[in-house]
Backbone bond lengths (Angstrom), bond angles and torsions (degrees), N, CA, C in turn:
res aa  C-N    CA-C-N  psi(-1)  N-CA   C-N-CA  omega(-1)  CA-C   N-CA-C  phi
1 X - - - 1.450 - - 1.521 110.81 -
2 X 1.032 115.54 -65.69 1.549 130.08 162.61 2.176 115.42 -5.59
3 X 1.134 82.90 -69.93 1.846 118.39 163.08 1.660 94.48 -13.55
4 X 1.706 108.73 -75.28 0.931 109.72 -149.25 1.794 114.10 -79.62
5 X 1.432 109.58 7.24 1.391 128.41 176.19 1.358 102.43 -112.00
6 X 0.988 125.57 -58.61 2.184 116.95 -168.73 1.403 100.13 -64.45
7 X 1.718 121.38 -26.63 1.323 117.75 -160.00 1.530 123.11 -88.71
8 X 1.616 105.27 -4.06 1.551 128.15 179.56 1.464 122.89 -60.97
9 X 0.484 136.59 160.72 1.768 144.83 176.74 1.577 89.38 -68.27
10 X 1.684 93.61 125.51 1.438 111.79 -171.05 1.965 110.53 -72.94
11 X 1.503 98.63 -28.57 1.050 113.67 175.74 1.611 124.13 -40.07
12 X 2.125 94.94 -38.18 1.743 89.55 172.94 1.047 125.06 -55.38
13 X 1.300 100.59 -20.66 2.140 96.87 -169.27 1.211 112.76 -112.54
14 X 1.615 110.93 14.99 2.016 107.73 162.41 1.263 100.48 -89.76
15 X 1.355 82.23 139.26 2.137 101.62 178.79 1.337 108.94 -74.57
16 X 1.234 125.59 164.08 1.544 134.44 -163.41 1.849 87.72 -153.82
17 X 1.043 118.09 112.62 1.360 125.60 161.49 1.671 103.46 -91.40
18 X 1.506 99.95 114.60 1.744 123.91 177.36 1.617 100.66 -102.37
19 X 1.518 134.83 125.72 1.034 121.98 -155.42 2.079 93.71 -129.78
20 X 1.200 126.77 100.76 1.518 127.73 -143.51 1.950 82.92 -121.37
21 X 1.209 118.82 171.02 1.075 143.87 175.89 1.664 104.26 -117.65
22 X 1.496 102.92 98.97 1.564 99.15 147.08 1.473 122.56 -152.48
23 X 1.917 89.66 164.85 2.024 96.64 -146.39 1.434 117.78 56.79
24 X 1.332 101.46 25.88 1.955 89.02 179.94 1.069 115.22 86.89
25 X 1.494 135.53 7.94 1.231 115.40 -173.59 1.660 74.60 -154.30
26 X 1.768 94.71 140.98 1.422 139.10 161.88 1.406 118.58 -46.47
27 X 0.979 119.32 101.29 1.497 128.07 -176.16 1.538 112.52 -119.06
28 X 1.379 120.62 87.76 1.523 127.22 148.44 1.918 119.10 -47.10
29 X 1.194 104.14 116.64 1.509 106.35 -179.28 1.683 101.89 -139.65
30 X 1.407 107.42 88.96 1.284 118.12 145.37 1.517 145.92 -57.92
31 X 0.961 99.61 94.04 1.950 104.84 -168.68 1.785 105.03 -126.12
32 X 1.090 103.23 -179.14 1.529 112.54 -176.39 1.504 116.01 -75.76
33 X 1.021 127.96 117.88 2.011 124.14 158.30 1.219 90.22 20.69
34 X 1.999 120.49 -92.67 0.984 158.29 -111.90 1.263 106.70 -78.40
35 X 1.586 97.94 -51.54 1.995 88.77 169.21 2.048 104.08 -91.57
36 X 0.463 78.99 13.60 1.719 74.78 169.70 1.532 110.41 -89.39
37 X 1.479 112.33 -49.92 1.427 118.15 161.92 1.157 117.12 -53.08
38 X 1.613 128.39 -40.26 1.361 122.09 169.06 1.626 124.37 -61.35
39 X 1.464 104.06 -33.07 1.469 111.18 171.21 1.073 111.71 -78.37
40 X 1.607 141.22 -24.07 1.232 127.34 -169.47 1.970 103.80 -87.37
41 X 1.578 107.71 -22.74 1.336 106.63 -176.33 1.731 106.61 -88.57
42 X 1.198 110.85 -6.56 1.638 104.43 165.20 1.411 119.20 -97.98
43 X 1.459 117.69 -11.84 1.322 123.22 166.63 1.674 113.85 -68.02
44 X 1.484 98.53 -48.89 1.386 101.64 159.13 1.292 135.23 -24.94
45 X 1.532 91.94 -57.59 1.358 98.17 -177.81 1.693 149.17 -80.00
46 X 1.793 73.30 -1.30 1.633 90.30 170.20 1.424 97.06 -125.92
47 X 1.391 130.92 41.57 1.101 147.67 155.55 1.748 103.66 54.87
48 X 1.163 120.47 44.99 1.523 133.74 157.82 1.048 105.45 -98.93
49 X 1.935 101.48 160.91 1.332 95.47 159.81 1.710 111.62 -98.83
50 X 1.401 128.45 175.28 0.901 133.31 -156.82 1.936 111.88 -68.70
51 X 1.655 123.48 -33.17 1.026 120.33 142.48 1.413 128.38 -49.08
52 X 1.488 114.34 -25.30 1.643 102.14 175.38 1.647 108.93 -90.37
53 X 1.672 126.47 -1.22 1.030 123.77 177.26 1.204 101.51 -78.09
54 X 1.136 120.58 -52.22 1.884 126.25 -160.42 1.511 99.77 -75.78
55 X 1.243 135.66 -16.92 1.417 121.65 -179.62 1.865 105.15 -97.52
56 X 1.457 113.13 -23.75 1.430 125.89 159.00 1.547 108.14 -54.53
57 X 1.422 112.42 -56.56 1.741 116.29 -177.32 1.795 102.05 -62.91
58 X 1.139 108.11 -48.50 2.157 114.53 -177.39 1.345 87.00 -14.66
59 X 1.847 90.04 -85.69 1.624 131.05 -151.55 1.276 95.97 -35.23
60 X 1.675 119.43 -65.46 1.301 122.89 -159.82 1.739 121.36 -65.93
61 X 1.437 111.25 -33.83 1.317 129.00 165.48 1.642 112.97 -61.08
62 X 0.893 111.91 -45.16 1.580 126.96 -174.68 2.056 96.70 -71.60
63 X 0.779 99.35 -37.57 2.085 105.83 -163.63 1.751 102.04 -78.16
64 X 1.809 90.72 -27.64 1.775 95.12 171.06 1.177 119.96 -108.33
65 X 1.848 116.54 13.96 1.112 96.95 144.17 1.676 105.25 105.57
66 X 1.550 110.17 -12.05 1.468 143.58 172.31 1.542 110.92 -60.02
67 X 1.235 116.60 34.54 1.601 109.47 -179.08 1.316 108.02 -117.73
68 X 1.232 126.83 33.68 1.801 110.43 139.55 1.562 110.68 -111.83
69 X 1.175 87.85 171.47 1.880 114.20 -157.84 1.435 103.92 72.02
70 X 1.346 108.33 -178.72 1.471 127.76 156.23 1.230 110.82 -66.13
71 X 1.744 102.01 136.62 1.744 130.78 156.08 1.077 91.10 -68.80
72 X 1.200 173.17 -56.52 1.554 147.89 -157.54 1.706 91.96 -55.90
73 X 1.662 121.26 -57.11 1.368 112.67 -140.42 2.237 79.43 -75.78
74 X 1.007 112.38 -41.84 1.285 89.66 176.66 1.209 125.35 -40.23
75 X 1.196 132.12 -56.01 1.455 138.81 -164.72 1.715 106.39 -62.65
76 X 1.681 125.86 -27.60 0.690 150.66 175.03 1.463 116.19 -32.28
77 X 2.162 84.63 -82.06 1.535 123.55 158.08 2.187 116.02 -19.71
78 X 2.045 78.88 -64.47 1.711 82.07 -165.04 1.555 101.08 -60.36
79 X 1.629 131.37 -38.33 0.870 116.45 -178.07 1.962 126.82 -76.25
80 X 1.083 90.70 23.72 1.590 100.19 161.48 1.242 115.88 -129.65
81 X 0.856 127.15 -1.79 1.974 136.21 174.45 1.708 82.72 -95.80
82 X 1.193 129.67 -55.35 1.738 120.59 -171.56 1.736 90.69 -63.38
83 X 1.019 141.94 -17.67 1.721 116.87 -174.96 1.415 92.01 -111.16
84 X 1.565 135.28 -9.76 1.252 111.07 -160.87 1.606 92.60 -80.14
85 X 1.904 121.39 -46.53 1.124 147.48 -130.67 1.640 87.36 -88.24
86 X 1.244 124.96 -36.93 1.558 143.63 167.63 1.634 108.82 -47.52
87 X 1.356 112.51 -47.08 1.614 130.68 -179.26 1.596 100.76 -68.87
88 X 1.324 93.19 -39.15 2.026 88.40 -168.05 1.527 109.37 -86.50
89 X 0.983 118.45 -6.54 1.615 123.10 -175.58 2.080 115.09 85.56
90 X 1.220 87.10 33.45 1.634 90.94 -167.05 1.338 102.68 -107.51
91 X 1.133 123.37 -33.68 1.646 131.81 163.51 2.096 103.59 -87.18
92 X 1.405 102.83 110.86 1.729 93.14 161.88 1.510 108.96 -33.91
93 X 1.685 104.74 151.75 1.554 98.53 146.18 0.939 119.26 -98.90
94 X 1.635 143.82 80.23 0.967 153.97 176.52 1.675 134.32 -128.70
95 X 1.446 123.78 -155.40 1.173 111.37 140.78 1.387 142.91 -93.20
96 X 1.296 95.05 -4.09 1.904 113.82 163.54 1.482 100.23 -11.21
97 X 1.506 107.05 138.28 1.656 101.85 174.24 1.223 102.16 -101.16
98 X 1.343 121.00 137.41 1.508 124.95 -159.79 1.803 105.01 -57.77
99 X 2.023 103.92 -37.14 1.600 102.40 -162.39 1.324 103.36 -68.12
100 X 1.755 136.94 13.49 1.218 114.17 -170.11 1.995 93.63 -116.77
101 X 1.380 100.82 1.96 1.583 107.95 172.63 1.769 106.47 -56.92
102 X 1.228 101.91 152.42 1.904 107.50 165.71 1.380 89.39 -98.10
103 X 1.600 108.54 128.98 1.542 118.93 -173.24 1.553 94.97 -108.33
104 X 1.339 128.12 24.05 1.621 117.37 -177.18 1.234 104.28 -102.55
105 X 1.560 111.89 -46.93 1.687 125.40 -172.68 1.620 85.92 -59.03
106 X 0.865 144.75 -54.72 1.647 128.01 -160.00 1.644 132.63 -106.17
107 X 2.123 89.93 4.60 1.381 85.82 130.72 0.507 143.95 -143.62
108 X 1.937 117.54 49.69 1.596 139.12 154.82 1.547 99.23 -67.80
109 X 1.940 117.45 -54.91 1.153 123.01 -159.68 1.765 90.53 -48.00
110 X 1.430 122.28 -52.88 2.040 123.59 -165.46 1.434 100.01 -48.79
111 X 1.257 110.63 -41.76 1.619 116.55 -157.07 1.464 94.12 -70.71
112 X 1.296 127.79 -37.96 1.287 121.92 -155.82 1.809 101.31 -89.15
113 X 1.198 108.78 -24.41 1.759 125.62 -158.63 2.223 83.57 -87.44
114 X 1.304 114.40 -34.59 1.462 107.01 -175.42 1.438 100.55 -87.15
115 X 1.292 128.64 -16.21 1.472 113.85 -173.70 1.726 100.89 -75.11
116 X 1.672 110.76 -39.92 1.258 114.63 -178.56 1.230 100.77 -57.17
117 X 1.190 152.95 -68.73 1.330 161.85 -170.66 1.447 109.59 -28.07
118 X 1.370 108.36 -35.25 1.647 116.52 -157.94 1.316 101.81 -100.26
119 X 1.424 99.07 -26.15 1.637 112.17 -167.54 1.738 96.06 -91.03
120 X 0.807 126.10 -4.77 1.848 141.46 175.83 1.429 94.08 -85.26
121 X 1.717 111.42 -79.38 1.094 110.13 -155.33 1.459 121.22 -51.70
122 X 1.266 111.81 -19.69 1.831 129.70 -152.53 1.977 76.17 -85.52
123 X 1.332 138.65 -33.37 1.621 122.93 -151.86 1.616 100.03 65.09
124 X 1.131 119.64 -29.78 1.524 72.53 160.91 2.064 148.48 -83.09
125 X 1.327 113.36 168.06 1.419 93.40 -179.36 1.598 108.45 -110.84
């Protein structure tokens, strides 16, 4: 198993500091290749560019209230909920732009898929 992680292009896991302006203020965000490619192919997809994604994600993170830890590890996050949700068939694989998705139906479907989980883990039925 291992193999298929040490054996990857080392490149995914060198950091790339992208340094974007948002709200007026200069924001250095160092993250890996790997999710940068993930952010630049979901910016894509709602036909931004990748600075207009991350100041779209700020606003929206910030309005819900998402301001502890690091925005890097957020951006991180979204870019593993965008490949997990991709795996489950809940995101098209397409060019569908994600902002025209209904984001409630799928995350009632999470809410309901973690209650099972909890309701598993507990043994009871």
């Amino acid at each position: 198993m291992c193999r298929l992680f040490v054996g990857a292009d080392p490149n995914f896991w060198a950091k790339t500091t992208r340094t974007y302006r948002v709200d007026g203020v200069t924001v250095a965000l160092p993250i890996e290749n790997f999710y940068w490619t993930i952010l630049d192919r979901i910016a894509r997809r709602d036909q931004l560019s990748t600075e207009e994604l991350v100041s779209t994600l700020y606003f929206e993170a910030t309005a819900a209230d998402h301001t502890e830890g690091s925005f890097t590890s957020f951006l991180m996050v979204c870019c593993g909920r965008y490949l997990d949700l991709l795996q489950k068939g809940e995101i098209p694989d397409d060019d569908s732009p994600i902002r025209a998705l209904d984001a409630e139906p799928i995350l009632e479907r999470e809410r309901c898929a973690t209650l099972r989980l909890v309701h598993n883990a507990s043994g009871k039925k």
